[in-house]
BAZA-471921 format. One record per atom (N, C-alpha, C): residue number from 1; residue in three letters; chain; atom name; y, x, z. Coordinates in nm, 3 decimals. Layout:
<tinus>
[tinu NUM,"ALA","A","CA",[Y,X,Z]]
...
</tinus>
This chain:
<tinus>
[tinu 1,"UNK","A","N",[2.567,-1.215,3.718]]
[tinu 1,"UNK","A","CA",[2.543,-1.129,3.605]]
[tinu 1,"UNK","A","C",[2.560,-1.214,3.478]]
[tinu 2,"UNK","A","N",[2.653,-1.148,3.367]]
[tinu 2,"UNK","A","CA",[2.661,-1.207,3.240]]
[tinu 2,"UNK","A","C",[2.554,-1.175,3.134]]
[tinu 3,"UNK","A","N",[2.551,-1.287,3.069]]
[tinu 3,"UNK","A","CA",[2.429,-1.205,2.941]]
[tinu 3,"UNK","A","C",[2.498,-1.231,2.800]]
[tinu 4,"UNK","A","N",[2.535,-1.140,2.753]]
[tinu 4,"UNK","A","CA",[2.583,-1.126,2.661]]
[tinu 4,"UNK","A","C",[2.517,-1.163,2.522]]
[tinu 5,"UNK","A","N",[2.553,-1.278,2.480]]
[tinu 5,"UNK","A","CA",[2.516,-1.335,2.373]]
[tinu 5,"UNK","A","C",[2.561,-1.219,2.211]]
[tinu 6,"UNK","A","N",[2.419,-1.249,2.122]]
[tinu 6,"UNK","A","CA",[2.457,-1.142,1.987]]
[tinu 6,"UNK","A","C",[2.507,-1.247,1.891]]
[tinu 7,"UNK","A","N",[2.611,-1.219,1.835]]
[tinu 7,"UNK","A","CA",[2.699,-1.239,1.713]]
[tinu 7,"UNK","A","C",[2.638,-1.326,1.611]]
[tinu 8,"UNK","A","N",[2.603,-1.401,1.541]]
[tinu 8,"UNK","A","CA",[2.537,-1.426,1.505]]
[tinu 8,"UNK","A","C",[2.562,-1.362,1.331]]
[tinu 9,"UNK","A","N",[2.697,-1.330,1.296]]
[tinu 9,"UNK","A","CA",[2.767,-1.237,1.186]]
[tinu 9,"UNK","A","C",[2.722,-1.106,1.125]]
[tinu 10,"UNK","A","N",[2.701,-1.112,1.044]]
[tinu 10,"UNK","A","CA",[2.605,-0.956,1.004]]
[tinu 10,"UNK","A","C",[2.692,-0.966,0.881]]
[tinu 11,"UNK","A","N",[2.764,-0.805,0.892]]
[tinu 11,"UNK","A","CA",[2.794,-0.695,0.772]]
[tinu 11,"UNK","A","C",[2.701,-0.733,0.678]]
[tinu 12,"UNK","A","N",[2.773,-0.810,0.561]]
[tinu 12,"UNK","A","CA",[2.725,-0.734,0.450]]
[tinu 12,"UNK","A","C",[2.783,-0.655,0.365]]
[tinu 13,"UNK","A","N",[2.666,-0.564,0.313]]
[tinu 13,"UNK","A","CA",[2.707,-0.411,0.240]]
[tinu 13,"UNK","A","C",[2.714,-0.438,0.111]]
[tinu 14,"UNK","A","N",[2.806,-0.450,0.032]]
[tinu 14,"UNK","A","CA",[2.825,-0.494,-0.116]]
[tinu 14,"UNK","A","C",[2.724,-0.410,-0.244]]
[tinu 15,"UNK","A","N",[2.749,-0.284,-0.224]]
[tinu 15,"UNK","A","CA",[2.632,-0.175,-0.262]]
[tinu 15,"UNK","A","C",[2.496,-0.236,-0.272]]
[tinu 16,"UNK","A","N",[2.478,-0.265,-0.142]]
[tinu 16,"UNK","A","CA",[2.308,-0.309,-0.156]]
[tinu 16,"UNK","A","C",[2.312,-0.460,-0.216]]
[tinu 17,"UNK","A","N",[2.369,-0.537,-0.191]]
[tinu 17,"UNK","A","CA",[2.384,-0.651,-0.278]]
[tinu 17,"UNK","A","C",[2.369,-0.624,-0.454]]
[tinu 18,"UNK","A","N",[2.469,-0.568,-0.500]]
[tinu 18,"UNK","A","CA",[2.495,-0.512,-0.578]]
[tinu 18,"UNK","A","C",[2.315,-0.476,-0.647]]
[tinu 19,"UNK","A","N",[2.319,-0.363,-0.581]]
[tinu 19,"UNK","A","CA",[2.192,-0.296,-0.652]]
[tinu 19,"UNK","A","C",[2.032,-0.421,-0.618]]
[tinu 20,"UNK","A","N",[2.021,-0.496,-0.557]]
[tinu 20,"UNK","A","CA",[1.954,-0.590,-0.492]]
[tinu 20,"UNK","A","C",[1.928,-0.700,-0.653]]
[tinu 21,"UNK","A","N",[2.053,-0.729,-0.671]]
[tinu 21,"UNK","A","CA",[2.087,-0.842,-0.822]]
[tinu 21,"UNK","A","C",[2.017,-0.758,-0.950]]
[tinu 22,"UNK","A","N",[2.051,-0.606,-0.908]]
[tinu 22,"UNK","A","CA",[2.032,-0.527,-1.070]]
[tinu 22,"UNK","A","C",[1.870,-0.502,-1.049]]
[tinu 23,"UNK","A","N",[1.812,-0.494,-0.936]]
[tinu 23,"UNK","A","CA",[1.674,-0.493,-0.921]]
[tinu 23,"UNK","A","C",[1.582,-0.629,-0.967]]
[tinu 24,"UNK","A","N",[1.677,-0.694,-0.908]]
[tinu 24,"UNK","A","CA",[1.636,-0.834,-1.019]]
[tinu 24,"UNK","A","C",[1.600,-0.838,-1.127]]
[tinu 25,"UNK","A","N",[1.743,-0.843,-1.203]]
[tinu 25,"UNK","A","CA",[1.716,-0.821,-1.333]]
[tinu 25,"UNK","A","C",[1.631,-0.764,-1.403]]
[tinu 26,"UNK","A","N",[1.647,-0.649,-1.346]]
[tinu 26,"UNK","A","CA",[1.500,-0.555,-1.408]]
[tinu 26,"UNK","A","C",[1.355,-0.606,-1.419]]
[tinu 27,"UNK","A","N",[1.351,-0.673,-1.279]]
[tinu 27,"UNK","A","CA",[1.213,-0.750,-1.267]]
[tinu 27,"UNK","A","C",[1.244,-0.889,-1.335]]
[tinu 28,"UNK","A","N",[1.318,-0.937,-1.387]]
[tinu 28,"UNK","A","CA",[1.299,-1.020,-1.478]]
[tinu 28,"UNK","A","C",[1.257,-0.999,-1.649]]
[tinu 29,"UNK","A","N",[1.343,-0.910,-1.656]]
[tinu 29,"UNK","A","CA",[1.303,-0.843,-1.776]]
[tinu 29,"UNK","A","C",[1.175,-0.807,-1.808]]
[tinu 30,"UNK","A","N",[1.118,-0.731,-1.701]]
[tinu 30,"UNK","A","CA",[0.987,-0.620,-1.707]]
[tinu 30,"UNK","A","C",[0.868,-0.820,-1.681]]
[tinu 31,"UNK","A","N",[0.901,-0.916,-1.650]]
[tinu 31,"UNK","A","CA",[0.818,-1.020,-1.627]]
[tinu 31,"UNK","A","C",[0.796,-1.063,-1.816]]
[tinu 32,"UNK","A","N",[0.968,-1.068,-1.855]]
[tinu 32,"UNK","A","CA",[0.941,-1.111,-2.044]]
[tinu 32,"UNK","A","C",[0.850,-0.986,-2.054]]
[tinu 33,"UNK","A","N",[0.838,-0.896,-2.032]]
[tinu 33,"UNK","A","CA",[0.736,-0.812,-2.125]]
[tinu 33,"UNK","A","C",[0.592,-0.793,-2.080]]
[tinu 34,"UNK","A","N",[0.582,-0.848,-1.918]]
[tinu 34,"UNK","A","CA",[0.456,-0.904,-1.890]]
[tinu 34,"UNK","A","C",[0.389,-1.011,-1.941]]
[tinu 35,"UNK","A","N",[0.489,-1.100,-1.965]]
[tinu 35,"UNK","A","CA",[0.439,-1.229,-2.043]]
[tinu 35,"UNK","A","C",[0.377,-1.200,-2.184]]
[tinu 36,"UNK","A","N",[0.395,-1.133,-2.270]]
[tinu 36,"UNK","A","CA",[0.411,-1.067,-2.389]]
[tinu 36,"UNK","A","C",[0.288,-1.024,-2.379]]
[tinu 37,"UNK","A","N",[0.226,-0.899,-2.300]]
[tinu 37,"UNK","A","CA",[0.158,-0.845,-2.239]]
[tinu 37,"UNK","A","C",[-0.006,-0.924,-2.189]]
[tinu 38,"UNK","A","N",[0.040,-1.041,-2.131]]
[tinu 38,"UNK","A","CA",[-0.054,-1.133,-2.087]]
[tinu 38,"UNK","A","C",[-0.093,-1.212,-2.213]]
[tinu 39,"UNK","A","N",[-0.040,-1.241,-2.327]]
[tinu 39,"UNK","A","CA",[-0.088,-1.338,-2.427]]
[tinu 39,"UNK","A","C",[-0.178,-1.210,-2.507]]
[tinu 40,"UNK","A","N",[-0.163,-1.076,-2.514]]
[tinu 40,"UNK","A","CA",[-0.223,-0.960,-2.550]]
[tinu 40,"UNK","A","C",[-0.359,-0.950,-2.486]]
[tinu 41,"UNK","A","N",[-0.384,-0.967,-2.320]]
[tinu 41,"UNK","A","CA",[-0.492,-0.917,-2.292]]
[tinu 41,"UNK","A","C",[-0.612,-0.967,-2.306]]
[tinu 42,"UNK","A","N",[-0.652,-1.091,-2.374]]
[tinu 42,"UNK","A","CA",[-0.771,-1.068,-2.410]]
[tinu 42,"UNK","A","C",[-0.842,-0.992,-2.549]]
[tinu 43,"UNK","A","N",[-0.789,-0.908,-2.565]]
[tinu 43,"UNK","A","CA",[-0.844,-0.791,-2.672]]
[tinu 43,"UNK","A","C",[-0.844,-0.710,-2.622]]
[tinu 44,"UNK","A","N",[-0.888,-0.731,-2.470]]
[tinu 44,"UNK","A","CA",[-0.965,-0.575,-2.407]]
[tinu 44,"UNK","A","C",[-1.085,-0.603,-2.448]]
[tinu 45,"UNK","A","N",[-1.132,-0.746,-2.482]]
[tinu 45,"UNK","A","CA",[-1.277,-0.733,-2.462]]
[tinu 45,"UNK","A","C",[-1.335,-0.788,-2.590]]
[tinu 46,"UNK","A","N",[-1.245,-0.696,-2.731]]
[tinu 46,"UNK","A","CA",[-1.249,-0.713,-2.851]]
[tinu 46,"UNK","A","C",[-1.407,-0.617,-2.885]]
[tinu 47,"UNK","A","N",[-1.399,-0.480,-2.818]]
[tinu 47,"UNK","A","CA",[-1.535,-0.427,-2.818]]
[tinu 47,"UNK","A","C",[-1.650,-0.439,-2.719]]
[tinu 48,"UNK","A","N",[-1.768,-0.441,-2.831]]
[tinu 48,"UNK","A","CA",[-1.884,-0.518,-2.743]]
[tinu 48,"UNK","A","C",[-1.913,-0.389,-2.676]]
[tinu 49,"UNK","A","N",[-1.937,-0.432,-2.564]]
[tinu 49,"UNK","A","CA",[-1.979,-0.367,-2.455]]
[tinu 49,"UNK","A","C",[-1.845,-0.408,-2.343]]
[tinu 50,"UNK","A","N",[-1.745,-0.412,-2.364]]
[tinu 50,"UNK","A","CA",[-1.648,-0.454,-2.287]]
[tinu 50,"UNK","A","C",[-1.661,-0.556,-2.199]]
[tinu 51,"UNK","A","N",[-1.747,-0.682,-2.215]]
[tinu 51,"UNK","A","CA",[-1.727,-0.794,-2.097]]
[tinu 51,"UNK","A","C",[-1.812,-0.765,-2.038]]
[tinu 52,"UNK","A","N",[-1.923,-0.639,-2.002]]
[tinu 52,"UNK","A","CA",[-1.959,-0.587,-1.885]]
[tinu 52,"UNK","A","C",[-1.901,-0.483,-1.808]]
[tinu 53,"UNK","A","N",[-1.791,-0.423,-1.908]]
[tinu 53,"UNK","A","CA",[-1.715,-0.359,-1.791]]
[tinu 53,"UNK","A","C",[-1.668,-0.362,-1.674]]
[tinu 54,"UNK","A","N",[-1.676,-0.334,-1.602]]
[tinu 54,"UNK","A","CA",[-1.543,-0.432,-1.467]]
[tinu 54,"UNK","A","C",[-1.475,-0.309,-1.470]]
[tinu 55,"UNK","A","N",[-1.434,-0.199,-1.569]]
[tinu 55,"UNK","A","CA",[-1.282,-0.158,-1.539]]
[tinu 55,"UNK","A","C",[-1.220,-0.202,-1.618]]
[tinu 56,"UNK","A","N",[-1.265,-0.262,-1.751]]
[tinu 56,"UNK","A","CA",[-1.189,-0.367,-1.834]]
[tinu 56,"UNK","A","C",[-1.178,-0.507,-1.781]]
[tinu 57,"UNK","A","N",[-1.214,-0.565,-1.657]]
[tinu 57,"UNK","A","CA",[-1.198,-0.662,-1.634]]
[tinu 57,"UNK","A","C",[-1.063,-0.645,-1.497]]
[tinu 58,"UNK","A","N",[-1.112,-0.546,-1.470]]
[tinu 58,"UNK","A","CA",[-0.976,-0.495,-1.327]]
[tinu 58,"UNK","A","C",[-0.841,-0.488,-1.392]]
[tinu 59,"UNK","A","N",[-0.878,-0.399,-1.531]]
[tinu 59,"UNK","A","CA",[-0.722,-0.416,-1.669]]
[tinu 59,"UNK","A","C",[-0.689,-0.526,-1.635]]
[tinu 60,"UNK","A","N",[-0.816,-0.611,-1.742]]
[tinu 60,"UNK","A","CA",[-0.705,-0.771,-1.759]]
[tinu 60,"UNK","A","C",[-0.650,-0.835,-1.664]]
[tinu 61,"UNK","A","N",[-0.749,-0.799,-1.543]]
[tinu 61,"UNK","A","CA",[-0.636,-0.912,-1.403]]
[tinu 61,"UNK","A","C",[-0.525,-0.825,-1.364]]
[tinu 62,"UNK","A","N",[-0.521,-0.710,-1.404]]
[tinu 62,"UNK","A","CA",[-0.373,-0.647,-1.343]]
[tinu 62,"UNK","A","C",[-0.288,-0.693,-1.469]]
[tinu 63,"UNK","A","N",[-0.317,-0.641,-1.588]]
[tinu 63,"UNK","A","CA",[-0.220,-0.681,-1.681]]
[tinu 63,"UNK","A","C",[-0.181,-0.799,-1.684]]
[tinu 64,"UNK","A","N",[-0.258,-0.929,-1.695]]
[tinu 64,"UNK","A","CA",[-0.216,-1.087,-1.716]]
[tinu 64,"UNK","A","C",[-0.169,-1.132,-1.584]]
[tinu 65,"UNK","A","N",[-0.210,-1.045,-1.516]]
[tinu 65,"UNK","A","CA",[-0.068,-1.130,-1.401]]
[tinu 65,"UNK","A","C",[0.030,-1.038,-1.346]]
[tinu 66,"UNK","A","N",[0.083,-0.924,-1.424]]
[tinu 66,"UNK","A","CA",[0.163,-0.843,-1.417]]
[tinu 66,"UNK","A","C",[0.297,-0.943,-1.422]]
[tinu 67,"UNK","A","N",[0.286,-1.065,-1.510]]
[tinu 67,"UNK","A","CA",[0.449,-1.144,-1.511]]
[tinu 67,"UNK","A","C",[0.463,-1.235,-1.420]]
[tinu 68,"UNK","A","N",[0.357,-1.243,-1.358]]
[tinu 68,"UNK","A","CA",[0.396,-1.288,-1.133]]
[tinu 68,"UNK","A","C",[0.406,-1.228,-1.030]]
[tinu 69,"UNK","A","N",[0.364,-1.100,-1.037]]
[tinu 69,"UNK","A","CA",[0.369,-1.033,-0.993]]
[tinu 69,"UNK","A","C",[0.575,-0.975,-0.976]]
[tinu 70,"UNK","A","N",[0.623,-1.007,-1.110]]
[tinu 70,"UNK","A","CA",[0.762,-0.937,-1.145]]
[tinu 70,"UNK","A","C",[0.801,-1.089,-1.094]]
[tinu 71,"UNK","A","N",[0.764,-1.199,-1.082]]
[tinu 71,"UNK","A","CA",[0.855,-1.284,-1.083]]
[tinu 71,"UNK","A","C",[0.859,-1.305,-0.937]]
[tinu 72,"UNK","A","N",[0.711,-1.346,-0.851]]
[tinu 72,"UNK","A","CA",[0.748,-1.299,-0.681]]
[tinu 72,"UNK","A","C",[0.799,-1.233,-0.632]]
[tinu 73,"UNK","A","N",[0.786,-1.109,-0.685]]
[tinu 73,"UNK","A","CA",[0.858,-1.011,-0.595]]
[tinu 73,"UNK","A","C",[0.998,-0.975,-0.533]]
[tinu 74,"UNK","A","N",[1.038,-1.025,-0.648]]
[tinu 74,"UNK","A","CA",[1.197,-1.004,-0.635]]
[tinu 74,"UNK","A","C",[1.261,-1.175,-0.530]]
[tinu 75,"UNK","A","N",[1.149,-1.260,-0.549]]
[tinu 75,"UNK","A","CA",[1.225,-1.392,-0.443]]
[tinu 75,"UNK","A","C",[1.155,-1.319,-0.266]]
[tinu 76,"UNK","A","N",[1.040,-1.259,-0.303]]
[tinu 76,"UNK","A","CA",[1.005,-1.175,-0.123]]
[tinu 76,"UNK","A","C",[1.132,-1.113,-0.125]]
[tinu 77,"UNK","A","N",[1.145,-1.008,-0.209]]
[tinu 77,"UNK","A","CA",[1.282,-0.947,-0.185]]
[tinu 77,"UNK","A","C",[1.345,-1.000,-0.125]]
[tinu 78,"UNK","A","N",[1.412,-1.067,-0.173]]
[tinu 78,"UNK","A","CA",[1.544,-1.180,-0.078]]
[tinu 78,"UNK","A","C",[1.537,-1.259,0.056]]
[tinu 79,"UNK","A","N",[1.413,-1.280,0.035]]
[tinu 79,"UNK","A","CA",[1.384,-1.382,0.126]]
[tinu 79,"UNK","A","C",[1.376,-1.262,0.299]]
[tinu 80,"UNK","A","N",[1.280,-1.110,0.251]]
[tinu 80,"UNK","A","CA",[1.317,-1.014,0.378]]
[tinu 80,"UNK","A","C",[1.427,-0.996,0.348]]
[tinu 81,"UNK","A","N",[1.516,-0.942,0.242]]
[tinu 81,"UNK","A","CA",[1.638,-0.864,0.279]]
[tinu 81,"UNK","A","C",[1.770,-0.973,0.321]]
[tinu 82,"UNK","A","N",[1.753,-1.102,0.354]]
[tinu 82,"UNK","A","CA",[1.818,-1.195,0.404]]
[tinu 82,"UNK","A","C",[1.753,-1.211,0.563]]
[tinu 83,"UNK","A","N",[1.654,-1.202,0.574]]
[tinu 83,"UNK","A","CA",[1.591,-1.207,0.753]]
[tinu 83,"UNK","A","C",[1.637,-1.060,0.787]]
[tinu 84,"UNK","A","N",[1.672,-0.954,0.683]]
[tinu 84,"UNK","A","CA",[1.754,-0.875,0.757]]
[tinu 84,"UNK","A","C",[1.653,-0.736,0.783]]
[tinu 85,"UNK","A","N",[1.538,-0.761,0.736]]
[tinu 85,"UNK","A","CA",[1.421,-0.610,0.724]]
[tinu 85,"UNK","A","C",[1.431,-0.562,0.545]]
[tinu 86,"UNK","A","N",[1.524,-0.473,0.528]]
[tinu 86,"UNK","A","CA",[1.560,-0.447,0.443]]
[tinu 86,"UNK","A","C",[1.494,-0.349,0.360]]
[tinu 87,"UNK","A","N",[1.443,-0.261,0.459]]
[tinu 87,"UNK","A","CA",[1.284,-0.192,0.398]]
[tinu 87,"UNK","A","C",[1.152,-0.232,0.333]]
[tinu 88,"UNK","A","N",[1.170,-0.343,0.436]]
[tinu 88,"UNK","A","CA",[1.071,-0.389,0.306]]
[tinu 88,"UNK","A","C",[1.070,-0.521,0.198]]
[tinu 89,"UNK","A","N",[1.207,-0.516,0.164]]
[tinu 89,"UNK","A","CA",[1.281,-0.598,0.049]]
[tinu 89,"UNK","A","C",[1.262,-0.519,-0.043]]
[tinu 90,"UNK","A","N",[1.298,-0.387,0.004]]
[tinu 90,"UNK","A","CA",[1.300,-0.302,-0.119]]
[tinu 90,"UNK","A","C",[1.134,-0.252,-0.194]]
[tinu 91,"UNK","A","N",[1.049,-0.239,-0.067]]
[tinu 91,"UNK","A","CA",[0.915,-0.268,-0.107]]
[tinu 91,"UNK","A","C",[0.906,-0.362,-0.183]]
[tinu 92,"UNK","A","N",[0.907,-0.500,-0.148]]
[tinu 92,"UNK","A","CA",[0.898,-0.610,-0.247]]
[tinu 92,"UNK","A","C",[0.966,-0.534,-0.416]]
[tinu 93,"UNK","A","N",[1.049,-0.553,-0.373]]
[tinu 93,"UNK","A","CA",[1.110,-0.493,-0.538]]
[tinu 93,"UNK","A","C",[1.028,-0.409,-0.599]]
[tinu 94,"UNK","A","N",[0.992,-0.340,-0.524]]
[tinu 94,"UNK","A","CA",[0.909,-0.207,-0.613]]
[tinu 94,"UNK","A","C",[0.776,-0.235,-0.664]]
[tinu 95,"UNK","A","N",[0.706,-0.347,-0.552]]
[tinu 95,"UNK","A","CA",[0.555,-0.372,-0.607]]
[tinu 95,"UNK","A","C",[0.553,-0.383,-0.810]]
[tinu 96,"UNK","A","N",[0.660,-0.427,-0.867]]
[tinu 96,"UNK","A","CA",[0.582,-0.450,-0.994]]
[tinu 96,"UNK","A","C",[0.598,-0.315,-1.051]]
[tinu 97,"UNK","A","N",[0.680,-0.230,-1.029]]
[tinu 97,"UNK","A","CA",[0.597,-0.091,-1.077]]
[tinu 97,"UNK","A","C",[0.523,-0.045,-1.042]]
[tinu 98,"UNK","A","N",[0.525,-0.040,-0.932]]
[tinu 98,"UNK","A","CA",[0.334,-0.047,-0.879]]
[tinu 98,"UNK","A","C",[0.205,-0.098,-0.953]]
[tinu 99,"UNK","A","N",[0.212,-0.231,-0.954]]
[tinu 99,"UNK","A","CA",[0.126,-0.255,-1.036]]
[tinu 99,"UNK","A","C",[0.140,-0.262,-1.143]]
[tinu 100,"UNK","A","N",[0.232,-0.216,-1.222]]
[tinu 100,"UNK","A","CA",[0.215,-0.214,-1.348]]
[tinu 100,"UNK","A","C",[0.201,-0.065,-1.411]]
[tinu 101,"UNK","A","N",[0.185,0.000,-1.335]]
[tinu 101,"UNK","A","CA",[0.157,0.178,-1.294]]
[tinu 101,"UNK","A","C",[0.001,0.106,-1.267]]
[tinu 102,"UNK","A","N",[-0.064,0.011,-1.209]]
[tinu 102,"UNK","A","CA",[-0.196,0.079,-1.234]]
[tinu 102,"UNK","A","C",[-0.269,-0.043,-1.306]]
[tinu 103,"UNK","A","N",[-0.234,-0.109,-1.353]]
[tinu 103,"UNK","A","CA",[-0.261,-0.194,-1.473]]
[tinu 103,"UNK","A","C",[-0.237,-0.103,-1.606]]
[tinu 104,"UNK","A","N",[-0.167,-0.016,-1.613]]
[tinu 104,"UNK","A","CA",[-0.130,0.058,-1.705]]
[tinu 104,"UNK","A","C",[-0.275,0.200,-1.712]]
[tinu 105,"UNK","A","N",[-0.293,0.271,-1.585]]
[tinu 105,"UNK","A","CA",[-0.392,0.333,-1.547]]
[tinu 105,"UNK","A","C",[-0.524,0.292,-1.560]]
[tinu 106,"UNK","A","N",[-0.521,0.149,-1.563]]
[tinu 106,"UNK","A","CA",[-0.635,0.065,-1.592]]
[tinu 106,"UNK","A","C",[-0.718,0.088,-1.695]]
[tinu 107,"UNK","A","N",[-0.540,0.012,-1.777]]
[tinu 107,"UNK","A","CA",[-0.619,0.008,-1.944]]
[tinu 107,"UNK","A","C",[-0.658,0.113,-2.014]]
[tinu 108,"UNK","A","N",[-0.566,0.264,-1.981]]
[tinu 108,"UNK","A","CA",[-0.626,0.394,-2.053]]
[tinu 108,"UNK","A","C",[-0.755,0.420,-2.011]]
[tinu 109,"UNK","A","N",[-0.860,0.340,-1.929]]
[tinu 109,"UNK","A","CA",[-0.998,0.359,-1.942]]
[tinu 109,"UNK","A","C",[-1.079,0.267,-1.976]]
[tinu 110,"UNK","A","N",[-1.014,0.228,-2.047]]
[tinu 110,"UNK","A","CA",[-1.109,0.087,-2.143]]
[tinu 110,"UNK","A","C",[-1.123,0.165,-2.245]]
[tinu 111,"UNK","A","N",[-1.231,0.193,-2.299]]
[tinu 111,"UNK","A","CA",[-1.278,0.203,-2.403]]
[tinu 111,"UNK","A","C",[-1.235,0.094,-2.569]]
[tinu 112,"UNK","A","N",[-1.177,0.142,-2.645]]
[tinu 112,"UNK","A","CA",[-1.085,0.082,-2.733]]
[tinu 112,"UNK","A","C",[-1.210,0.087,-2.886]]
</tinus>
C-alpha cells in the first residue's frame, strides 16, 4: 500500500492577498489615530467624580491601547492567514474595530 504524500504548494489567491495588505493599511492608519487618541485620554478624568468611575476607567484602557491593539492585529493576521486558517486572519483584522466600537461605547458614558 502507497501513502500518498501532500504537496507541500498552496494556491495563492491574489484577491485575498490583495485585500489582506489594504486591511493593513487601514489598521495602520486607524493605530496614527489611536496614538493621537491615547495622548488625549487622560481628560476622562478631567471631572471630579471621574477617578471613581470604573466606566471611565474601562474608556481609558480601551481607548489608550486602542494603537496596539491596530498594530497586533494585523501581524496575527498574517501570521494565521500564512499557517493557512484564514478565518481567523480575518478575525484578527477585524478586532480593532471591535474594540474601537467599544472604547468608543465606553466613552459616550463618561460623564463629561
Amino acid at each position: 500500500m502507497t501513502i500518498a504524500l501532500k504537496s507541500g504548494k498552496r494556491t495563492i489567491d491574489a484577491r485575498q492577498v490583495l485585500l489582506m495588505v489594504l486591511a493593513t493599511g487601514a489598521c495602520l492608519g486607524l493605530a496614527v489615530l489611536g496614538g493621537i487618541l491615547a495622548i488625549f485620554t487622560p481628560l476622562v478624568f478631567d471631572r471630579s467624580g471621574n477617578l471613581l468611575n470604573p466606566v471611565a476607567w474601562l474608556g481609558f484602557v480601551f481607548a489608550a491601547s486602542f494603537w496596539v491593539v491596530c498594530l497586533l492585529a494585523p501581524l496575527a493576521g498574517w501570521i494565521l492567514w500564512r499557517k493557512g486558517n484564514a478565518p481567523l486572519a480575518w478575525a484578527a483584522m477585524a478586532a480593532p474595530l471591535a474594540w474601537g466600537a467599544v472604547a468608543l461605547t465606553l466613552l459616550q458614558f463618561v460623564p463629561t
